[in-house]
N, C-alpha and C positions, 0 to 999 in steps of 0.2 A: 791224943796220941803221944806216946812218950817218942823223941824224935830220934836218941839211940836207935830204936827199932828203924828207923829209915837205914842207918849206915848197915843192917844187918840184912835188909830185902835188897839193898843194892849190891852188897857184896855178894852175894847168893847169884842175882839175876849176871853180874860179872863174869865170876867165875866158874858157875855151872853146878856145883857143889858145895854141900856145908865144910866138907873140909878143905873147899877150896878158899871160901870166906872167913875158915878160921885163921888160916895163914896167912890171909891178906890182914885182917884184923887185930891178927896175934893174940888171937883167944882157941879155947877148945872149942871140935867141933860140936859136941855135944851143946854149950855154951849157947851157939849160931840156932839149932836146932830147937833148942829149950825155948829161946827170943821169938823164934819164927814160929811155931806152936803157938805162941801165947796171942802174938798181934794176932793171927790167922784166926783164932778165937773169938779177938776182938773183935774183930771188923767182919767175921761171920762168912765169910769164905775163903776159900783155897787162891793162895797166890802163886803155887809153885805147883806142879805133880808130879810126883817122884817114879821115875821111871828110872831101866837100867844103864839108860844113857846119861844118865845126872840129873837134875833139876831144872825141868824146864816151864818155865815162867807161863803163867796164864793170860787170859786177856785182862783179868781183874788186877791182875798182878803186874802187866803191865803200864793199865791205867793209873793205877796209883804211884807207882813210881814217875812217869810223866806228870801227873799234878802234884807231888811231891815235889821234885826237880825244879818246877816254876815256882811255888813257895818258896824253896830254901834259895833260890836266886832273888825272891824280891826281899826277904829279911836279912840276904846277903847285902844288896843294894841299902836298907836301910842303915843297916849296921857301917856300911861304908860312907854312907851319905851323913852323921855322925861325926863318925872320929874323922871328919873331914872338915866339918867346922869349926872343931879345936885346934885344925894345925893352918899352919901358915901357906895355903895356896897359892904363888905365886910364882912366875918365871917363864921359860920356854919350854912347849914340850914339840914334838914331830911325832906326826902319826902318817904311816905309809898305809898305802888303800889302794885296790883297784878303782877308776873312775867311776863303774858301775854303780860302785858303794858311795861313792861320796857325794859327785854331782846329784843322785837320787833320793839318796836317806838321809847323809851326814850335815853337809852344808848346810840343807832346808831346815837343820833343827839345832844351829851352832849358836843362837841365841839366848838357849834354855841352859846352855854351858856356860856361858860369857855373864849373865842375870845371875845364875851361883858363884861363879869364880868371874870377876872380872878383870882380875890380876893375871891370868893364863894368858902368854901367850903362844897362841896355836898354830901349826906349820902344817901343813897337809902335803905329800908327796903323793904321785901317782907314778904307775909303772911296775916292778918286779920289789913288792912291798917285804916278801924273806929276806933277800937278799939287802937292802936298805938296812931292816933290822939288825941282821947278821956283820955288817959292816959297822954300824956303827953312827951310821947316819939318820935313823929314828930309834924314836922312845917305843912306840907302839907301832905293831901292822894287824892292819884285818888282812886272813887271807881265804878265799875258800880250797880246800884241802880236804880227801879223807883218810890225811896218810902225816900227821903232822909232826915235824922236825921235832927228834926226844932232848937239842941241844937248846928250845926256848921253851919258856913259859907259857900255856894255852888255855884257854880254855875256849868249847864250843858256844858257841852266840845263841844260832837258828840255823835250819832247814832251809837250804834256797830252792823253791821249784821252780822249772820251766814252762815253759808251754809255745805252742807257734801261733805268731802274730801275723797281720797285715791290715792294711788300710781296708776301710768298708767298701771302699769305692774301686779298689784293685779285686776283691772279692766278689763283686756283683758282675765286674768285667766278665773274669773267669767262668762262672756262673750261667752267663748271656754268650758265652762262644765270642766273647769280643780279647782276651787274653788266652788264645787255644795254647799259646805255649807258656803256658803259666811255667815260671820259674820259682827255682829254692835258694834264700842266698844266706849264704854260710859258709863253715870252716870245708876247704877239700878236702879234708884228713879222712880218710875212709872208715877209721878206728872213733871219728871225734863223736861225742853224743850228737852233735848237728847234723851228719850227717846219718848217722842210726836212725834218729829219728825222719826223715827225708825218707830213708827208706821204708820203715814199717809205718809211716803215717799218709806218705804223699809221694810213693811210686812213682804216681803221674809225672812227676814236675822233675824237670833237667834242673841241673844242680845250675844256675845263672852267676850272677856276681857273687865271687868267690872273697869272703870277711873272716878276717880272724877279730880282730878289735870288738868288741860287744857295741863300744857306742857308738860306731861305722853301721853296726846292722841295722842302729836303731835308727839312724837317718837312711840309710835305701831302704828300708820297711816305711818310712813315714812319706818318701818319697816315689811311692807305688812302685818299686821294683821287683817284689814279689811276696813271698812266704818266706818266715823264717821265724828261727827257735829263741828268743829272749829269756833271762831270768822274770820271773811274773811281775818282780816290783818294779822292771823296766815297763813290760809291757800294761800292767794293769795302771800302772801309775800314769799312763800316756793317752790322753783324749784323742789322738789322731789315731788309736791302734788298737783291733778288736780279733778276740779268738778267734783261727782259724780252723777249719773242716772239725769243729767236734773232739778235737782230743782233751784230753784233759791236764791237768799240768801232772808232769812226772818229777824224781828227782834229782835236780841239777849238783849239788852240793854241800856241806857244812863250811857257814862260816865261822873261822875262828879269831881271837883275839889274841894277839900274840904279844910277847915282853921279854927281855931282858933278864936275867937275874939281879942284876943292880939294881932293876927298876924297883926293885920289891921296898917298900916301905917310903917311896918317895914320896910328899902329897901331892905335887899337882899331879906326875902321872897317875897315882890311884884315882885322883879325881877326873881324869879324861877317861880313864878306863869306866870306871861305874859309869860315867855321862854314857858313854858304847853301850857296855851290856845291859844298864836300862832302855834305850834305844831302843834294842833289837828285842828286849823283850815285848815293849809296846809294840811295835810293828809287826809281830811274828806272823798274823796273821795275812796282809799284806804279801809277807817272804815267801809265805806256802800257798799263795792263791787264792785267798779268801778275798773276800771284800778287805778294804781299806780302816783301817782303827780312825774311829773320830776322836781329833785333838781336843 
C-alpha cells in the first residue's frame, strides 16, 4: 500500500468530504477522489459511501484506518527510537500524570526507560497535570480529556474504559441477603459518569461513601465497601476486585500526551514521550478491557 493513500482515507473520514480533504491537504478535490478510487480498487471494497450528506465512512473503512493508525504509531515509535540513539539523552525531564496513570502503568515499567536512557533523569508529579504543564513546572502531562487544550501539543495515546468493580466476597454477601443495603461508592455529581452509571446499572444500591479521588475508590472497593465504577486497568489489574452485576466496560475517556512547544526537538523529552506512547500502545488492550498484554 502506497502510504500517501493513508493521509488521503484519513482526511476524507475527518472531514466528511472530498472537498473537504482537499483543503485540509491543499490538493484538488478531484486529486482526493482519483487516490480514493484507486486504493478502493485495491483493496477491493468500498471505504466510504457516498451519500447526500458527505462521505460517510464504512465499517471496512473504518477498520483499516484503525490498523493503519497503530502501524503508523509503531514505525513512528521506531523512527523515534532511532534518531534517539544519535543524540545525547541526558538530564531532567518532569512528567505530570494523574496517579491512576502512574502508580498502575507507568512506574511498573520505568525500568525499560532507565535500561535505554540511563542518563534521564525522571520527575513524576501528580495532581492537576495541564495545569503543571501550562505553568511551567513539567516537561510532559498525561491527561485524559475529550476536549484537549489547542495552546499544547497532543497527541491521543488509548481508549480508557470503565467498568464496575467489587470484592468477590462483598458480591456473594449481596447476593446471600447478607449486604441488603448494598451501596455505590463514588462521585455525588449527579451529571458525573459514576453516578449515570449507578443509575442505569445498579438502581438498587444507595449512593454510600461518597469518592472523588479514583485511588480512594480503589481502596473502599478492596475494602468491601460496596460497588463502584474504576478505569478497567485499575480494576482488571487488581487481584482483590472482580466485575460486578454483568455490565460490561463502557467508555471512560481518551488519554492524552501532552507538551510544550519548546519541548519539540529536545532528546530526552522525545525519549520519555516515545517510552509513553509505546506504553500505551502495548497495554491498549488492558486500557479497553481486554485481558492483560504478556510482557
Amino acid at each position: 500500500m502506497d502510504w500517501d493513500d493513508f493521509k488521503f482515507v484519513q482526511a476524507v473520514a475527518q472531514t466528511g468530504s472530498v472537498r473537504g480533504a482537499g483543503e485540509l491537504l491543499k490538493v484538488h478535490g478531484s486529486t482526493v477522489a482519483r487516490r480514493l478510487d484507486q486504493l478502493e480498487r485495491r483493496v477491493g471494497t468500498r471505504l466510504f459511501a457516498r451519500t447526500a450528506r458527505g462521505m460517510q465512512i464504512t465499517a471496512a473503512g473504518a477498520q483499516i484506518i484503525e490498523l493503519l493508525d497503530r502501524v503508523a504509531a509503531e514505525l513512528d515509535q521506531v523512527e523515534r527510537s532511532l534518531k534517539a540513539r544519535n543524540a545525547q539523552v541526558t538530564g531532567p525531564v518532569a512528567l505530570a500524570t494523574p496517579p491512576g496513570l502512574a502508580g498502575e502503568l507507568v512506574i511498573p515499567h520505568l525500568r525499560e526507560l532507565y535500561r535505554e536512557h540511563p542518563d534521564i533523569e525522571l520527575a513524576l508529579w501528580s495532581g492537576p497535570a495541564l495545569e503543571r504543564l501550562q505553568q511551567g513546572q513539567a516537561d510532559l502531562a498525561l491527561w485524559m480529556t475529550d476536549d484537549p487544550p489547542e495552546d499544547l501539543i497532543g497527541r491521543p495515546l488509548a481508549t480508557v474504559m470503565g467498568c464496575a468493580y467489587a470484592t468477590a466476597e462483598y458480591l456473594r454477601a449481596l447476593e446471600d441477603g447478607g449486604a441488603a443495603e448494598g451501596r455505590w461508592v463514588g462521585s455525588a455529581d449527579p451529571s458525573s459518569l459514576s453516578a449515570r452509571v449507578r443509575v442505569r446499572h445498579f438502581p438498587d444500591l444507595t449512593l454510600g461513601l461518597r469518592l472523588e479521588d479514583v485511588m480512594l475508590v480503589v481502596q473502599a472497593l478492596e475494602a468491601g465497601l460496596g460497588i463502584g465504577l474504576l478505569p478497567c486497568h485499575l480494576g482488571e489489574g487488581n487481584p482483590r476486585l472482580v466485575r460486578a452485576g454483568g455490565m460490561r466496560p463502557i467508555r471512560v475517556g481518551e488519554v492524552w500526551l501532552f507538551s510544550r512547544p519548546e519541548a519539540r526537538g529536545v532528546p530526552r523529552i522525545q525519549a520519555v514521550s516515545g517510552f509513553l506512547q509505546d506504553l500505551f500502545v502495548r497495554h491498549r488492550q488492558l486500557l479497553e478491557g481486554e485481558q492483560q498484554v504478556q510482557e
